[in-house]
N, CA, C and O atoms as a MOPAC input file, in Angstrom:
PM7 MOZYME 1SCF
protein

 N     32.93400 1   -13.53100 1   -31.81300 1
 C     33.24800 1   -14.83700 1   -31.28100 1
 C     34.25500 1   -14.72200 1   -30.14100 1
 O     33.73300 1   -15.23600 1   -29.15200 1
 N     35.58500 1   -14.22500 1   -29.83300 1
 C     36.13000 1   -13.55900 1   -29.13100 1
 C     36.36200 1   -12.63900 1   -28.83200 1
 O     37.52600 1   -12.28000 1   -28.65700 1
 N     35.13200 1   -11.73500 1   -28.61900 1
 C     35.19500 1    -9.97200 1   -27.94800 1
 C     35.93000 1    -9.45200 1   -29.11900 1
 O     36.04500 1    -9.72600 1   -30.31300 1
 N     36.44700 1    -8.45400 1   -28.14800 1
 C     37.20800 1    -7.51300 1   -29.24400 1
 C     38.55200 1    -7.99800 1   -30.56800 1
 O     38.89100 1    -7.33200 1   -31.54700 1
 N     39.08600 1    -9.39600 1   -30.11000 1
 C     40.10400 1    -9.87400 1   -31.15700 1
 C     39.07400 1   -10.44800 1   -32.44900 1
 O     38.14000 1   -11.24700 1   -32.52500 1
 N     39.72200 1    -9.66800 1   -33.27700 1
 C     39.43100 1    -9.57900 1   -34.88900 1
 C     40.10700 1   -10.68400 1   -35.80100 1
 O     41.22000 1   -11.18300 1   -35.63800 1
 N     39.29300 1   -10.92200 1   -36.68100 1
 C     40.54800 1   -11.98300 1   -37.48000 1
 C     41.69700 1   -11.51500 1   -37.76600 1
 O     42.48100 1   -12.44300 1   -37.56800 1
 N     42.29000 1   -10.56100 1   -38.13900 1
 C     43.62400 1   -10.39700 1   -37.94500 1
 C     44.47400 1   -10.65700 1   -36.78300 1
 O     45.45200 1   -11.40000 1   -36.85600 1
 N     44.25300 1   -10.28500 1   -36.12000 1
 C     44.71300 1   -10.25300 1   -34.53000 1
 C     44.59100 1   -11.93300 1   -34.31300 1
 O     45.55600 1   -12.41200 1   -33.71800 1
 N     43.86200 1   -12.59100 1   -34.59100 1
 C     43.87200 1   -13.95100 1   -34.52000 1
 C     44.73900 1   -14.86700 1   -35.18800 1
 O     45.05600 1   -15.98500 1   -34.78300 1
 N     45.12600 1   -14.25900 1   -36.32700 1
 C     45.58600 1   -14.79800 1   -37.54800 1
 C     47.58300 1   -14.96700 1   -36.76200 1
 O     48.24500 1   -15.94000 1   -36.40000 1
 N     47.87500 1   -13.41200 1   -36.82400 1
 C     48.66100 1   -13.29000 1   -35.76200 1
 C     49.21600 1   -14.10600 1   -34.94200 1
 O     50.26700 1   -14.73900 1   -35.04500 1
 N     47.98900 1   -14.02800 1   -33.62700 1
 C     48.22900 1   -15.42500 1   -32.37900 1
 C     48.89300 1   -16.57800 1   -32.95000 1
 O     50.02700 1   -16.93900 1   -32.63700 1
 N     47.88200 1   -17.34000 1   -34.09400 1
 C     48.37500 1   -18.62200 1   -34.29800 1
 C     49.89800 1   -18.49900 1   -34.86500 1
 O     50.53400 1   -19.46000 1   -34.43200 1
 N     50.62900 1   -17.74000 1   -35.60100 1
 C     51.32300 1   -17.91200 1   -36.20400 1
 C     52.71600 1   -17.68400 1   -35.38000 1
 O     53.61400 1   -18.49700 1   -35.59400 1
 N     52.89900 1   -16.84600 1   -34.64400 1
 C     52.93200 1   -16.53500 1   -33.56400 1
 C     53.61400 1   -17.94500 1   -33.05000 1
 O     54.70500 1   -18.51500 1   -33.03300 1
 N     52.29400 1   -18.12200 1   -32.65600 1
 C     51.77900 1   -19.78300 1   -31.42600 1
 C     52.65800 1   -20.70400 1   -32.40300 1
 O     53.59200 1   -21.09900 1   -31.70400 1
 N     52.81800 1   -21.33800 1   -33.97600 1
 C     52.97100 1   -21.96600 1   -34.39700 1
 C     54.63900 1   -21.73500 1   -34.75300 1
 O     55.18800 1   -22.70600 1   -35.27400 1
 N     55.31900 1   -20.74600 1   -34.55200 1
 C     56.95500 1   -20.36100 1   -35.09400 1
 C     57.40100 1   -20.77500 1   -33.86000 1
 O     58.52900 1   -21.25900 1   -33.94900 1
 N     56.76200 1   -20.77300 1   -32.26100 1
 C     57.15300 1   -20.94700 1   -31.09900 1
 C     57.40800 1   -22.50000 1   -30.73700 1
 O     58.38600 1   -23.23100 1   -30.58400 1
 N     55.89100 1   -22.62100 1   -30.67800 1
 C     55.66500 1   -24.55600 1   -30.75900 1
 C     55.97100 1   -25.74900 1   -31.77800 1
 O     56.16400 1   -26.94900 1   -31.58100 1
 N     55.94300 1   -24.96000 1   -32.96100 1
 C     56.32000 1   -25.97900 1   -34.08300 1
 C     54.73900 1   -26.89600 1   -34.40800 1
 O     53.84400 1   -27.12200 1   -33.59300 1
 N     54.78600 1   -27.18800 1   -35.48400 1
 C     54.23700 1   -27.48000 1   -35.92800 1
 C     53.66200 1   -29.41800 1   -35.11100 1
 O     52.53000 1   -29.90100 1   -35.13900 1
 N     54.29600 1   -29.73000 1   -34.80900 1
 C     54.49200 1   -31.08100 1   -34.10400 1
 C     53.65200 1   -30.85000 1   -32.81500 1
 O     52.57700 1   -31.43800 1   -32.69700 1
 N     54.18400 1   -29.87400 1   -31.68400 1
 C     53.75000 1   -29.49500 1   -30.58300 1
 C     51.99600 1   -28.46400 1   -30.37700 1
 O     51.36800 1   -28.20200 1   -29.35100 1
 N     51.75900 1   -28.18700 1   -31.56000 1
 C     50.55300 1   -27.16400 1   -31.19800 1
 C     49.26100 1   -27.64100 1   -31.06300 1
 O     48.35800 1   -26.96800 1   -30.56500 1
 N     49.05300 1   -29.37800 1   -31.70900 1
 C     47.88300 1   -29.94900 1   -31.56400 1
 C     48.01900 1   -30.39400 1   -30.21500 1
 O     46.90300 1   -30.47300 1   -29.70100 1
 N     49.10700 1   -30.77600 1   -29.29300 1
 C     49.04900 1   -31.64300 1   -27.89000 1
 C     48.37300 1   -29.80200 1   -27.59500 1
 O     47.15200 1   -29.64800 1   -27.55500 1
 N     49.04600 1   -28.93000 1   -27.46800 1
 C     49.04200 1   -27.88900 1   -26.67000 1
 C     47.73400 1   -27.32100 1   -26.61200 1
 O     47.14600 1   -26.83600 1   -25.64500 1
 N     47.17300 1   -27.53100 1   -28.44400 1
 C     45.89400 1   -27.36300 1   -27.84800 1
 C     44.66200 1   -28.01600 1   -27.20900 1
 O     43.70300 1   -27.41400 1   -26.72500 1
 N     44.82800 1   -29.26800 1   -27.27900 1
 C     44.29300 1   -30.45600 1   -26.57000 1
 C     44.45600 1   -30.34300 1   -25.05300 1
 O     43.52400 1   -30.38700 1   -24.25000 1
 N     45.65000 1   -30.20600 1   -24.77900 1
 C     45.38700 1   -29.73900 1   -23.14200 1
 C     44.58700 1   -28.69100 1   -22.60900 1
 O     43.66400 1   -28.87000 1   -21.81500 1
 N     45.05200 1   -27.31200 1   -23.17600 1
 C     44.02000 1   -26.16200 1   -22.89000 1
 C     42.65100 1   -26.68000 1   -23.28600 1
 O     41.82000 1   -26.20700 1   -22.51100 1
 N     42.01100 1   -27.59100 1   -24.33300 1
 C     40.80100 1   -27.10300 1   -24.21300 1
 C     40.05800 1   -28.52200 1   -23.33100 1
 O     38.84800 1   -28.72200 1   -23.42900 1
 N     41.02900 1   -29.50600 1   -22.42000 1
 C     40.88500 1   -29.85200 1   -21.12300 1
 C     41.17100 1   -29.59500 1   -19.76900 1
 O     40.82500 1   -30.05100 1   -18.68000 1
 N     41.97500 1   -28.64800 1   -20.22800 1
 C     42.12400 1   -27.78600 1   -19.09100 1
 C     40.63400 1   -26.65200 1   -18.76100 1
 O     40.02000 1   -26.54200 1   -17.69900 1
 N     40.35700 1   -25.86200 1   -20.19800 1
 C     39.57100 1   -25.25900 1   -19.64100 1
 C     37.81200 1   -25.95300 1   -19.55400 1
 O     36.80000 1   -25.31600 1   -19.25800 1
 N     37.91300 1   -27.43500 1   -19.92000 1
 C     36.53700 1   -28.75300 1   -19.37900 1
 C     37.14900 1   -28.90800 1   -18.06100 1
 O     36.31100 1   -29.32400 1   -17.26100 1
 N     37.86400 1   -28.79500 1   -17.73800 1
 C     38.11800 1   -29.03000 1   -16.24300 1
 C     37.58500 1   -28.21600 1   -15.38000 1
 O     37.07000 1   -28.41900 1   -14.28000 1
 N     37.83600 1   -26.88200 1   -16.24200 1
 C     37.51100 1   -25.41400 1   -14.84400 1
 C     36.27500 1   -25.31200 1   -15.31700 1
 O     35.61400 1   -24.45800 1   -14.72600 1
 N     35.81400 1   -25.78300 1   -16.02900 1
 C     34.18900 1   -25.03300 1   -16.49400 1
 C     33.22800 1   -25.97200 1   -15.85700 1
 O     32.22900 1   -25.46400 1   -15.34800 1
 N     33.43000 1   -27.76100 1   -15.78500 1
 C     33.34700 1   -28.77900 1   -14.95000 1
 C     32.97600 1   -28.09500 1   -12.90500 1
 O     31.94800 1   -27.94100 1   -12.24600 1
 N     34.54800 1   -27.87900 1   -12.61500 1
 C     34.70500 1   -27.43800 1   -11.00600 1
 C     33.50500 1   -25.87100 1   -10.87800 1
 O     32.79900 1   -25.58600 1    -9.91100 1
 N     33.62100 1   -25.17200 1   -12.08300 1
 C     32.93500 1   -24.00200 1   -11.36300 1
 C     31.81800 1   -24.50400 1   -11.51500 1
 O     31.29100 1   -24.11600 1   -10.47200 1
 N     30.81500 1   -25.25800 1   -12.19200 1
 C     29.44000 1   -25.76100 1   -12.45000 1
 C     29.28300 1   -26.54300 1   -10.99900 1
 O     28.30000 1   -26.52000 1   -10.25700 1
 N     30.33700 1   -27.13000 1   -10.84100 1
 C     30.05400 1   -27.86700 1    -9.51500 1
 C     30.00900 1   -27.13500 1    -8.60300 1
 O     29.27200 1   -27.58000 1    -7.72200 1
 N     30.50200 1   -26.08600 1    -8.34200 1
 C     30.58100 1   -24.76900 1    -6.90600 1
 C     29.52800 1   -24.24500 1    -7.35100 1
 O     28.96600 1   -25.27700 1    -7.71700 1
 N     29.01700 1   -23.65300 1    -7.53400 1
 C     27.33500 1   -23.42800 1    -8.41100 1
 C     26.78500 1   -24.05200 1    -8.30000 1
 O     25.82100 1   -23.51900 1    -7.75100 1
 N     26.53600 1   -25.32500 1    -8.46700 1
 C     25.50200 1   -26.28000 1    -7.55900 1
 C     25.21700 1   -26.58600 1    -6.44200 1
 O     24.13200 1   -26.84800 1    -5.92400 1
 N     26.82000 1   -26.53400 1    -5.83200 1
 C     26.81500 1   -26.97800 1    -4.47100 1
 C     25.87500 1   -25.57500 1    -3.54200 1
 O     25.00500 1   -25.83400 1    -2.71000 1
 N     26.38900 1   -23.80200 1    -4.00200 1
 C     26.32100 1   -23.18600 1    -3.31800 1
 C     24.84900 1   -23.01900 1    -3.88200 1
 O     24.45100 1   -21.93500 1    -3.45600 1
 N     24.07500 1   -23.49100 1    -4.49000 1
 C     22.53800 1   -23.20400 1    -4.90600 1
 C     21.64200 1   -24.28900 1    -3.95400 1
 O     20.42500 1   -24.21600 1    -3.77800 1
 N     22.36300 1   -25.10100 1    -3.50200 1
 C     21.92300 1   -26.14300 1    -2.77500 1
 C     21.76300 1   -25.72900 1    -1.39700 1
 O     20.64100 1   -25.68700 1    -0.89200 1
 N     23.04000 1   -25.35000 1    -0.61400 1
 C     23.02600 1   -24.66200 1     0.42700 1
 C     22.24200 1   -23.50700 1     0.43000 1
 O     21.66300 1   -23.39300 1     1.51100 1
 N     22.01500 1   -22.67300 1    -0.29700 1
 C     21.36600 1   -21.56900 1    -0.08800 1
 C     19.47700 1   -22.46400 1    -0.03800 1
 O     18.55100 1   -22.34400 1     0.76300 1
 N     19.62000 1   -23.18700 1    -1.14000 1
 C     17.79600 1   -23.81900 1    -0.21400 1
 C     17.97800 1   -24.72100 1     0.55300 1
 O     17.12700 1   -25.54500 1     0.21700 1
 N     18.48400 1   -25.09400 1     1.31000 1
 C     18.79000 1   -25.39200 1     2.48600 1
 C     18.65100 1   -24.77700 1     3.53700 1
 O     18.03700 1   -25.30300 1     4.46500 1
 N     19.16400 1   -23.56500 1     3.64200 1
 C     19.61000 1   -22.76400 1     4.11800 1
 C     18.24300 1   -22.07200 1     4.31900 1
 O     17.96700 1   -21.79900 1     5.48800 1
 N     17.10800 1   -21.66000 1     3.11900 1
 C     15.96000 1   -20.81400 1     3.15500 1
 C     14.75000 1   -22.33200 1     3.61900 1
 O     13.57200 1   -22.07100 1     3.86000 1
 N     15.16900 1   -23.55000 1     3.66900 1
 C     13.98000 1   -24.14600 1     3.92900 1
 C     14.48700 1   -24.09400 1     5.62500 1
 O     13.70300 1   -23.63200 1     6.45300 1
 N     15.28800 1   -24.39400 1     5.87300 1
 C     15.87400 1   -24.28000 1     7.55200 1
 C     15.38300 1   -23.19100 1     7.88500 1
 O     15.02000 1   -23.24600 1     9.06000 1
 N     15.18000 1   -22.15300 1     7.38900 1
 C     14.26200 1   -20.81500 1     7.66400 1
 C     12.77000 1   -20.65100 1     8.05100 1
 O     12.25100 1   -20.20200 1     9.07300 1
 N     12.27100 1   -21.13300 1     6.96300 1
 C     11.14700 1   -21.45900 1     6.71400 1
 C     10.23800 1   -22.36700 1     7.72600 1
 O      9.04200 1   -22.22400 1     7.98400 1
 N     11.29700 1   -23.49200 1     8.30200 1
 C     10.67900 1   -24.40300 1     9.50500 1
 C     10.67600 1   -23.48000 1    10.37400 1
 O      9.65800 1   -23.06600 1    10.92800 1
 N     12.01900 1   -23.00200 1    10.60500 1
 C     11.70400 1   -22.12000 1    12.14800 1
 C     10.72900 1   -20.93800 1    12.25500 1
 O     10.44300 1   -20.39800 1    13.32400 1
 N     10.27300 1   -20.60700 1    11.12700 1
 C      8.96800 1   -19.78200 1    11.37400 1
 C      8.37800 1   -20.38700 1    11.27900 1
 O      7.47200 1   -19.89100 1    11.94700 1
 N      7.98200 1   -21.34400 1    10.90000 1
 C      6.73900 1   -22.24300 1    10.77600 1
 C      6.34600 1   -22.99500 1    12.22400 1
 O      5.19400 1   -23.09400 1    12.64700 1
 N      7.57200 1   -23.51300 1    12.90400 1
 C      7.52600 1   -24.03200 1    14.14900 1
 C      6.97200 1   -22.22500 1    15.14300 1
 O      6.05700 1   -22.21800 1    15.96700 1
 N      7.49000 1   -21.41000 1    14.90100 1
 C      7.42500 1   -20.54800 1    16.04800 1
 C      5.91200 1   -20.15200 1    15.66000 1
 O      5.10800 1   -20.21600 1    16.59000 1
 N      5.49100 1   -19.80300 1    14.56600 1
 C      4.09700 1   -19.94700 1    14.73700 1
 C      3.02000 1   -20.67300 1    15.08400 1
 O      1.90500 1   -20.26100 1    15.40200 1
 N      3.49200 1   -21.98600 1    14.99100 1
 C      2.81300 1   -23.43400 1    15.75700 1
 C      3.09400 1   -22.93900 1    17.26400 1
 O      2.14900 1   -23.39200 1    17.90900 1
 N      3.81400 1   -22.33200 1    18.00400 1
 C      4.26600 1   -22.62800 1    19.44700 1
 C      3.52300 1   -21.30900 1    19.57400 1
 O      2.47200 1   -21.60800 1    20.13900 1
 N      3.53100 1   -19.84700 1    19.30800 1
 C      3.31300 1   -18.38900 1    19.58800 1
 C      2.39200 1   -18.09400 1    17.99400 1
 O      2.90800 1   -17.50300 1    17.04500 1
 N      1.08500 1   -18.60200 1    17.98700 1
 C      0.30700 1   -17.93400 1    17.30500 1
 C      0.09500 1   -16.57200 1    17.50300 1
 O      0.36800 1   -16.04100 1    16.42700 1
 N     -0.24200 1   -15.73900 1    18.29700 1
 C     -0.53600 1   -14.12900 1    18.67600 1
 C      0.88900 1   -13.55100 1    18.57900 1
 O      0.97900 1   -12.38900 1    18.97500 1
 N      2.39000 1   -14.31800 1    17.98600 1
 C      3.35300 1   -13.58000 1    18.16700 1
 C      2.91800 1   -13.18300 1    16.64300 1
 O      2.84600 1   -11.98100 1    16.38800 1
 N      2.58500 1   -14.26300 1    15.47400 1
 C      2.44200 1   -13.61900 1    13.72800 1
 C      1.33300 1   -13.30300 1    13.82500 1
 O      1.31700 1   -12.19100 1    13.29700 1
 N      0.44300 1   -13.50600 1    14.12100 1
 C     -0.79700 1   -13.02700 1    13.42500 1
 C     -0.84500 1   -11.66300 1    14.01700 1
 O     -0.23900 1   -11.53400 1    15.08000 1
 N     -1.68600 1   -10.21500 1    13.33800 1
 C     -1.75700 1    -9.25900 1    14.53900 1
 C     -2.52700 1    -9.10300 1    14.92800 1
 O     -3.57100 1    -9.74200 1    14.79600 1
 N     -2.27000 1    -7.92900 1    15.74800 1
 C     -3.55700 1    -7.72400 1    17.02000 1
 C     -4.06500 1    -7.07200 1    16.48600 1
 O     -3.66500 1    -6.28600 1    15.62700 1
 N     -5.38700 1    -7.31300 1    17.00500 1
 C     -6.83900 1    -6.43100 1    16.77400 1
 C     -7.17300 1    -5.31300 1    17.96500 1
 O     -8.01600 1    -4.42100 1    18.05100 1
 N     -6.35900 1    -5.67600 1    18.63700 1
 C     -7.23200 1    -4.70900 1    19.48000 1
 C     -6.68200 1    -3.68200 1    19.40200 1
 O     -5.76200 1    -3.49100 1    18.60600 1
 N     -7.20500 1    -2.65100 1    20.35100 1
 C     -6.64700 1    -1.10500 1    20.20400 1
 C     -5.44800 1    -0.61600 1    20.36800 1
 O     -4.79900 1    -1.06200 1    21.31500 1
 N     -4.92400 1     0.28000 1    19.61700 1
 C     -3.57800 1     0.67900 1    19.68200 1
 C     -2.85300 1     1.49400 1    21.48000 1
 O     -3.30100 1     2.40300 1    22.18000 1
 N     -1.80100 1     0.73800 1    21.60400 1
 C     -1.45900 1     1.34000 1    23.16800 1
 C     -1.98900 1     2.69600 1    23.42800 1
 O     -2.61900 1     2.92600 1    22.39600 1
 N     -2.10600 1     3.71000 1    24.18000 1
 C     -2.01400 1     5.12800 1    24.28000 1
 C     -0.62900 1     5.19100 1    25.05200 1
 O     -0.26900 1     4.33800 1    25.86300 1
 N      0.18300 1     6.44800 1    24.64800 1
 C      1.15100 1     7.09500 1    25.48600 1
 C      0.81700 1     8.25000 1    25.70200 1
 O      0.23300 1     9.00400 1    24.92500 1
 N      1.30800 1     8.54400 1    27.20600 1
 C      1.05600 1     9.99300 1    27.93900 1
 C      2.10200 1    10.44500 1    27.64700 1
 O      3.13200 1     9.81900 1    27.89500 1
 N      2.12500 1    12.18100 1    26.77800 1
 C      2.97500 1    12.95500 1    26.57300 1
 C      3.17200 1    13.65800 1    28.17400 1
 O      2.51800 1    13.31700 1    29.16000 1
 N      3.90400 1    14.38200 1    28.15400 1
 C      4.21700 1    15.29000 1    29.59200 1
 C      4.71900 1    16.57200 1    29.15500 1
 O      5.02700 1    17.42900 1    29.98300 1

């Protein structure tokens, strides 16, 4: 459930957490952290959307401009058929 910390090691933390904060203070404390960390899990979901957005954006803006340059220069995509250049060695 948390990587490598074991229930002991957990057991620990709280008690720990609870001789520090008191018994009064450890429910606010943990109520903030676990809106604190809906907050950051919130903002990074949102940067992750935003930058998944831009990126197809980004590949359809692509996509026109080949699409337009093949509308304007057909013989630039399609290839040639005809015979391959010759070069004179010397």
């Amino acid at each position: 459930m948390f990587g490598s910390i074991g229930m002991p090691e957990l057991v620990i933390i709280l008690v720990i957490a609870l001789i520090i904060f008191g018994p009064r203070k450890l429910p606010e404390l943990g109520k903030s952290l676990g809106r604190s960390l809906n907050e950051f899990k919130k903002a990074s979901n949102d940067l992750q959307n935003t930058l998944e957005q831009e990126i197809k954006l980004e590949e359809q803006k692509e996509s026109a401009a080949a699409a337009r340059k093949a509308e304007a220069d057909p013989a630039a995509v399609a290839p040639d058929n005809a015979a391959p250049s010759q070069t004179v060695s010397r």
